[in-house]
DRENLO-146270 format. One line per 8 residues: number of its first residue (from 1); their letters; for each residue x, y, z of N, C-alpha, C, O. Coordinates in pm, whole numbers, plus 50000, padded with zeros to 5 digits. Layout:
REM residues N
NUM) A) X Y Z X Y Z X Y Z X Y Z ~ ...
***
This chain:
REM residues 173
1) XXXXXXXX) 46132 61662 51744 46073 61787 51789 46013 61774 51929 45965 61873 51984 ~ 46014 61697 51967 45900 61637 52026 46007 61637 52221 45966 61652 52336 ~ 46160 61608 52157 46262 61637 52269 46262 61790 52308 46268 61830 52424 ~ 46253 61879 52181 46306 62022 52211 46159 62091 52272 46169 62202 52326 ~ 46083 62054 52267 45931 62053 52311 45960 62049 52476 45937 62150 52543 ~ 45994 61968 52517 46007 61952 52661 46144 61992 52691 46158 61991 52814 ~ 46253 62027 52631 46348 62079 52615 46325 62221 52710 46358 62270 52818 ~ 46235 62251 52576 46195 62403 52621 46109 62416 52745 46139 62508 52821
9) XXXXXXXX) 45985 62319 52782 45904 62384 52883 45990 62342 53013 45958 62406 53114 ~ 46086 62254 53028 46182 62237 53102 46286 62344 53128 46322 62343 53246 ~ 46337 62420 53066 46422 62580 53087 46333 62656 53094 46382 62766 53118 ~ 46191 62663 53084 46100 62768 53134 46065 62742 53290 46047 62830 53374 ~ 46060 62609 53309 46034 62591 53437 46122 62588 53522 46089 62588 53641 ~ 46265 62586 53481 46365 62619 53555 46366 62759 53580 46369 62788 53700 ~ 46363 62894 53462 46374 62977 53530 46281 63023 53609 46310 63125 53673 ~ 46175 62975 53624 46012 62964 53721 46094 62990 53852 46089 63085 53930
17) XXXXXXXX) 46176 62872 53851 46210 62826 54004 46331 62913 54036 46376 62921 54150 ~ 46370 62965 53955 46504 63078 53943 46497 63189 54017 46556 63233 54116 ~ 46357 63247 53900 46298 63377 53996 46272 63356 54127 46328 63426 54212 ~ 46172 63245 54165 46159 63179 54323 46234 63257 54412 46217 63356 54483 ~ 46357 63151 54373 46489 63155 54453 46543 63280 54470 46577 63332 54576 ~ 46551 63336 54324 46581 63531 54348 46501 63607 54444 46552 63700 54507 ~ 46375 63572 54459 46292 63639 54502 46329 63635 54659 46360 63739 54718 ~ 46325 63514 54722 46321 63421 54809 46471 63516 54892 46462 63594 54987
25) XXXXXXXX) 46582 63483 54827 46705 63581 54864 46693 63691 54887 46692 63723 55006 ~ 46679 63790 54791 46637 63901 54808 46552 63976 54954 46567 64074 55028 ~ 46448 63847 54936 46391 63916 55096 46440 63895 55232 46420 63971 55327 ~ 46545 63719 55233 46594 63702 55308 46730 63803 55343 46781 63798 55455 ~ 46788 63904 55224 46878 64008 55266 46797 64087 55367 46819 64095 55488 ~ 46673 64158 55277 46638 64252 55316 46558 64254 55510 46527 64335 55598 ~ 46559 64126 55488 46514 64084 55670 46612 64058 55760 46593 64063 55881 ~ 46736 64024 55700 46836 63968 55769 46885 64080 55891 46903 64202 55881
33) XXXXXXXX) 46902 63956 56052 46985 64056 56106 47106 64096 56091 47154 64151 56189 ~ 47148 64089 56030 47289 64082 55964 47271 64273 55960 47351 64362 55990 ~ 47174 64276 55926 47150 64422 55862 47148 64501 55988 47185 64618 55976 ~ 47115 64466 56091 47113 64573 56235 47262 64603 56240 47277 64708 56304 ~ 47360 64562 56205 47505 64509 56247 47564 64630 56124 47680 64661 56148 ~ 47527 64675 56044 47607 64772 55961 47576 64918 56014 47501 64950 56106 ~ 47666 65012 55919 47599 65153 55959 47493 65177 55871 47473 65109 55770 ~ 47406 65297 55915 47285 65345 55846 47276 65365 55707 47181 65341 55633
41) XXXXXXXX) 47460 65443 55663 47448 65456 55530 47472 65312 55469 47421 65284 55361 ~ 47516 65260 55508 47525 65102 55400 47413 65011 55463 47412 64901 55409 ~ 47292 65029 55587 47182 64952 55521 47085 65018 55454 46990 64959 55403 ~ 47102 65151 55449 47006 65242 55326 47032 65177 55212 46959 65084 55175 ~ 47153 65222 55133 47235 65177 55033 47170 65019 54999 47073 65001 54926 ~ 47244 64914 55064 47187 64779 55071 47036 64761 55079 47000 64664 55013 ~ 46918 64839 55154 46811 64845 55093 46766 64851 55002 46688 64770 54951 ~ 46817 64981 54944 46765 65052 54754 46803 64984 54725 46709 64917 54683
49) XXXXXXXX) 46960 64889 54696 46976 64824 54618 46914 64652 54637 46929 64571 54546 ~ 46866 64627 54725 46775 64487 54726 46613 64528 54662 46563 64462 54571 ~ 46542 64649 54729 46448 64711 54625 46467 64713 54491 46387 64642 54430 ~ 46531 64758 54438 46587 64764 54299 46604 64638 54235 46565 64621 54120 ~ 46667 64534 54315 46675 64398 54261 46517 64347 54236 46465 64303 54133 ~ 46470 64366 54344 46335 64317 54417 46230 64364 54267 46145 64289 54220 ~ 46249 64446 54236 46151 64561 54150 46229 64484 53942 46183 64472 53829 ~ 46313 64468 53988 46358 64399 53819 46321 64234 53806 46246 64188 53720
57) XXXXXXXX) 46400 64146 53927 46290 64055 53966 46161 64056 53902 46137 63971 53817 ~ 46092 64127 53928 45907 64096 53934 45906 64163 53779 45796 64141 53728 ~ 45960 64208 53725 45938 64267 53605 45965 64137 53502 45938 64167 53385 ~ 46016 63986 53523 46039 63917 53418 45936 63833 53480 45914 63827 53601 ~ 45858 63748 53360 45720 63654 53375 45791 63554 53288 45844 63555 53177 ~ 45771 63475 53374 45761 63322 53258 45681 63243 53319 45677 63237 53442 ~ 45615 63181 53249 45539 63069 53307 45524 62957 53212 45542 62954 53090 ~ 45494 62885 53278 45449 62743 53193 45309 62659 53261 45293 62596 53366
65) XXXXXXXX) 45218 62695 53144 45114 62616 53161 45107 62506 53158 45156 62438 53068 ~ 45032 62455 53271 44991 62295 53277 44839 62256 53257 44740 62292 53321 ~ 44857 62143 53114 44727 62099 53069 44701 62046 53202 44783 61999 53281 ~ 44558 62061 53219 44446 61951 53364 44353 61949 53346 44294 62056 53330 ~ 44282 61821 53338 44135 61763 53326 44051 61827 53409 44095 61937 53443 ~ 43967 61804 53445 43860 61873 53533 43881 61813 53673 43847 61899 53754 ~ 43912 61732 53718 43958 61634 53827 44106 61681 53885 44136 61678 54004 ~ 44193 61725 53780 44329 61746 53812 44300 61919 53899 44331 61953 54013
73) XXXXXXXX) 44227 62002 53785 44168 62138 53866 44109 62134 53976 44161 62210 54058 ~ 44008 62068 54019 43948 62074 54156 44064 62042 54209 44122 62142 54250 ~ 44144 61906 54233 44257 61880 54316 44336 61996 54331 44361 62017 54450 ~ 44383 62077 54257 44483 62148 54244 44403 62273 54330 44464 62313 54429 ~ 44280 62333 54301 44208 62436 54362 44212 62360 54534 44233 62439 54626 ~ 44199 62270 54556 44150 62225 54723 44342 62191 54761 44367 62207 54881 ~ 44428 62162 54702 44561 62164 54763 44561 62321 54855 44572 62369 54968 ~ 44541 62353 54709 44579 62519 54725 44559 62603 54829 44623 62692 54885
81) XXXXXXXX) 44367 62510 54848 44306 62635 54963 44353 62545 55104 44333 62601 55212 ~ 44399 62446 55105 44458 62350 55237 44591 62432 55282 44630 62454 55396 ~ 44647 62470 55161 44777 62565 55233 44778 62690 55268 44833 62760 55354 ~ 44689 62705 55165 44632 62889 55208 44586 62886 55360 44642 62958 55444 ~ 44479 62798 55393 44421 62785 55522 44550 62778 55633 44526 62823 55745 ~ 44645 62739 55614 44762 62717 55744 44819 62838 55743 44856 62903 55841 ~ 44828 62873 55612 44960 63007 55592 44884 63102 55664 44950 63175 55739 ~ 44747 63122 55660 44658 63254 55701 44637 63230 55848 44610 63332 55912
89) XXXXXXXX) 44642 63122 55912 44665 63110 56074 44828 63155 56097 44851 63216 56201 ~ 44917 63134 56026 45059 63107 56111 45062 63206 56193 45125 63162 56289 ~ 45030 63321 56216 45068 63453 56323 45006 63392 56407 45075 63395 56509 ~ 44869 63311 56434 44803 63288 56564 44859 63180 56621 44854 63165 56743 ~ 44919 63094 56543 45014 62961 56564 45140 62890 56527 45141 62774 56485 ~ 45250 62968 56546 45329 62934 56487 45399 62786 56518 45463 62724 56434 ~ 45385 62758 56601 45431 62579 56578 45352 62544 56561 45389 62457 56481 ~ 45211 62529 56570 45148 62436 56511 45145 62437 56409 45151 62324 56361
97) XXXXXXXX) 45133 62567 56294 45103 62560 56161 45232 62566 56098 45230 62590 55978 ~ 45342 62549 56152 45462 62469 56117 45471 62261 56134 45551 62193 56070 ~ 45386 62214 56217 45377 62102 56220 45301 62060 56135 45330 61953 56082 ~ 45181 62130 56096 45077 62109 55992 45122 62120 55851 45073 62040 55770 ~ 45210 62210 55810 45256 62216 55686 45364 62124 55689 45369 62064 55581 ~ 45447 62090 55764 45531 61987 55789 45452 61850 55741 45510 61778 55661 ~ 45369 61826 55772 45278 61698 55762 45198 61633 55597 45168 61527 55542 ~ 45192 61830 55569 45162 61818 55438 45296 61818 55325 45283 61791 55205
105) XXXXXXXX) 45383 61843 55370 45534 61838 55362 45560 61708 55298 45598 61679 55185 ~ 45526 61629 55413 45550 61479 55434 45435 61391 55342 45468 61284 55290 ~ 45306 61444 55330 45258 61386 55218 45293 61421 55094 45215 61384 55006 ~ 45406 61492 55055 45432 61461 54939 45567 61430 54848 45599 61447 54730 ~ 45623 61378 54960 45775 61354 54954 45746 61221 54958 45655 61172 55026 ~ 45867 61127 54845 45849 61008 54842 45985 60906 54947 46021 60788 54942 ~ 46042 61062 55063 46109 60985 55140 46039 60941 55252 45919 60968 55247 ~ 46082 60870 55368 46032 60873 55462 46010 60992 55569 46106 61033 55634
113) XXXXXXXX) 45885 61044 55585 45912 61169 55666 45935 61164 55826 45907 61070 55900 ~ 45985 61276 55858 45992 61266 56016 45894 61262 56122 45910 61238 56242 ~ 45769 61295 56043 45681 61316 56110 45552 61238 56078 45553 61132 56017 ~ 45455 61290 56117 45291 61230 56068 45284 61279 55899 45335 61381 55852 ~ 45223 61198 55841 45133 61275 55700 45000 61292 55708 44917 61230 55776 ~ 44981 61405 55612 44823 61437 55640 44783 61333 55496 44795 61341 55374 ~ 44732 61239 55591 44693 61149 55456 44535 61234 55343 44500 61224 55225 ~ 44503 61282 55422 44391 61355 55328 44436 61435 55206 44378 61433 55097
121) XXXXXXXX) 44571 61522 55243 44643 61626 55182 44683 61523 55061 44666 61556 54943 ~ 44724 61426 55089 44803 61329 54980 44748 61294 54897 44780 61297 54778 ~ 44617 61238 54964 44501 61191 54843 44472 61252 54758 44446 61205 54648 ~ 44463 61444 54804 44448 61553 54698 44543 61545 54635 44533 61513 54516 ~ 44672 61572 54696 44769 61626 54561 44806 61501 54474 44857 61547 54372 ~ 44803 61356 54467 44788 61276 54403 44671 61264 54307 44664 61169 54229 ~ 44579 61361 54312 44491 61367 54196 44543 61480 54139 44498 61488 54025 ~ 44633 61592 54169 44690 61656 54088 44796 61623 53983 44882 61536 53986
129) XXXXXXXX) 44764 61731 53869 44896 61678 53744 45052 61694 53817 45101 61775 53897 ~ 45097 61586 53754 45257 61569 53772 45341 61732 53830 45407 61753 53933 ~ 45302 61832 53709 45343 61948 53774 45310 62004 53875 45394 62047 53954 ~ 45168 62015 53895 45182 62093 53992 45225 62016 54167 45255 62060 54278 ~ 45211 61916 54122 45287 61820 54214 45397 61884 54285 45418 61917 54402 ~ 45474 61893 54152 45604 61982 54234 45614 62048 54249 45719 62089 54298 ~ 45470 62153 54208 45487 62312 54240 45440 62320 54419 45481 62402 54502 ~ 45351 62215 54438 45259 62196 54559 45451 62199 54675 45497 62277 54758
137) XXXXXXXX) 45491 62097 54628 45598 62090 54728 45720 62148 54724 45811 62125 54804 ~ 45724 62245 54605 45821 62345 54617 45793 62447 54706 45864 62504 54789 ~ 45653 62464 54669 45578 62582 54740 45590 62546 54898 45628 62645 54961 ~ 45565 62426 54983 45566 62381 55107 45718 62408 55172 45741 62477 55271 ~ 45846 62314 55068 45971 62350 55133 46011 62530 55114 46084 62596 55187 ~ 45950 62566 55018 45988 62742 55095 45917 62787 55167 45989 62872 55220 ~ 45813 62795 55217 45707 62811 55367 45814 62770 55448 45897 62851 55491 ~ 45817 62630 55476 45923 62571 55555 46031 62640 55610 46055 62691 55720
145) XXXXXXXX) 46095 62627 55498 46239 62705 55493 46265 62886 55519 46373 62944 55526 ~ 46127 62944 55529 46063 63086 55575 46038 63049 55679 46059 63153 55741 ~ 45994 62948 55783 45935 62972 55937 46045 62935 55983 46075 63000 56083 ~ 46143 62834 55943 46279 62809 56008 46373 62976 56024 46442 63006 56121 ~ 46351 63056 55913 46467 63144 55898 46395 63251 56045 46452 63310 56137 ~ 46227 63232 56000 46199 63323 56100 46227 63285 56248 46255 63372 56330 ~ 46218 63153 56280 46201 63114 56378 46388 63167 56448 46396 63217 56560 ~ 46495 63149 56376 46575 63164 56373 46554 63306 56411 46520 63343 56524
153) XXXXXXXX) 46572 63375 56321 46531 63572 56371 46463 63551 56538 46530 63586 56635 ~ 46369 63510 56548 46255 63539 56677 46404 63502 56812 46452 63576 56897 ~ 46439 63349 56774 46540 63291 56922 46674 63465 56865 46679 63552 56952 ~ 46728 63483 56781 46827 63541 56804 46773 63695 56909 46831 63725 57013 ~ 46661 63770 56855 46621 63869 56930 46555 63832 57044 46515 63918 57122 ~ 46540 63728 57062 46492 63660 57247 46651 63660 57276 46672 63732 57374 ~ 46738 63619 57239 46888 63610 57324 46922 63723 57335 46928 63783 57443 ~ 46953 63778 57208 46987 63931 57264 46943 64011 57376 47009 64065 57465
161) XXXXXXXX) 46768 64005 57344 46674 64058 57502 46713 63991 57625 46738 64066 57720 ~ 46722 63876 57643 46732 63841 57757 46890 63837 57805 46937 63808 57916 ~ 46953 63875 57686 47143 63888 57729 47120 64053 57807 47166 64083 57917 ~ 47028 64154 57708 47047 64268 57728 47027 64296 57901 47095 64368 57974 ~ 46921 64218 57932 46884 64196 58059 46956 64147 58232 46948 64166 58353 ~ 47015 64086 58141 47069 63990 58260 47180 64109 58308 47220 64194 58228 ~ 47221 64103 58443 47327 64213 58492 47483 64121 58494 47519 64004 58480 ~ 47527 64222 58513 47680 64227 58450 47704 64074 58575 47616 64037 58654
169) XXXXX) 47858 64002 58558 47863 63902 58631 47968 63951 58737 48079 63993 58705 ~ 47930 63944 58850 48047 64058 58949 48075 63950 59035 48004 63914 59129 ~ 48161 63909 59006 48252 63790 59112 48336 63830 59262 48442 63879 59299 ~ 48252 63792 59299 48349 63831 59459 48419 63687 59530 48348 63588 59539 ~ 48552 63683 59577 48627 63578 59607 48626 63595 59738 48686 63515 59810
***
């Protein structure tokens, strides 16, 4: 019993990370420039219907609770407010609080990272339970993987502007 026990909170926590990912897509349609590039009636259309996804999405809950000692909670409350604190600067800083979450990135990956670790960050989430461990750094590589897509968006509408700009190339021989 004791297999189908973790059986189960294991396919709950998969579809945890399911919705994520649905979620995660969904908005990356609905931001995409891809979408300047159609006509009006098919990014209306393609709107309602990412709303609509967006809106059934949020209507399924699963969760899976994680037992934590009193030690594992504080850790888990001070991870939390360490990322909150970067995410709530990023408009005033966007590379830096991309290097900073990067760092905390890197404290919790057991590869070698590319960068610095915030060894403080590590010490916390190492007093956190096993799960939220990986919730801490699931949660970091989609931040991540959101300032890359944006950062991506920002250079494509800087090229465009500065293509729009530049005058035609008139060659004289």
């Amino acid at each position: 019993i004791t297999f189908r026990v973790e059986a189960f909170r294991d396919a709950a926590s998969a579809m945890e990370q399911e919705k994520e990912t649905l979620l995660e897509m969904i908005h990356n349609i609905q931001n995409s420039q891809d979408m300047r590039h159609i006509s009006e009636g098919e990014r209306e259309e393609l709107s309602l219907t990412a709303n609509r996804l967006m809106g059934r999405t949020l209507t399924v809950e699963v969760s899976v609770e994680t037992i934590r000692n009193a030690q594992q909670q504080e850790s888990l409350l001070h991870a939390t407010k360490m990322i909150d604190e970067i995410v709530n600067k990023l408009l005033d800083d966007l590379e830096d609080a991309k290097l900073r979450l990067m760092s905390l990135y890197g404290a919790c990956t057991s590869d070698v990272p590319a960068g610095p670790i915030d060894q403080k960050f590590q010490s916390v989430v190492i007093g956190c339970a096993i799960e939220d461990q990986k919730k801490i750094k699931r949660r970091l590589e989609t931040l991540l993987r959101n300032l890359e897509n944006s950062e991506k968006s920002i250079t494509l509408l800087e090229h465009q502007k500065s293509s729009a700009r530049q005058p035609f190339n008139t060659k004289q021989d």
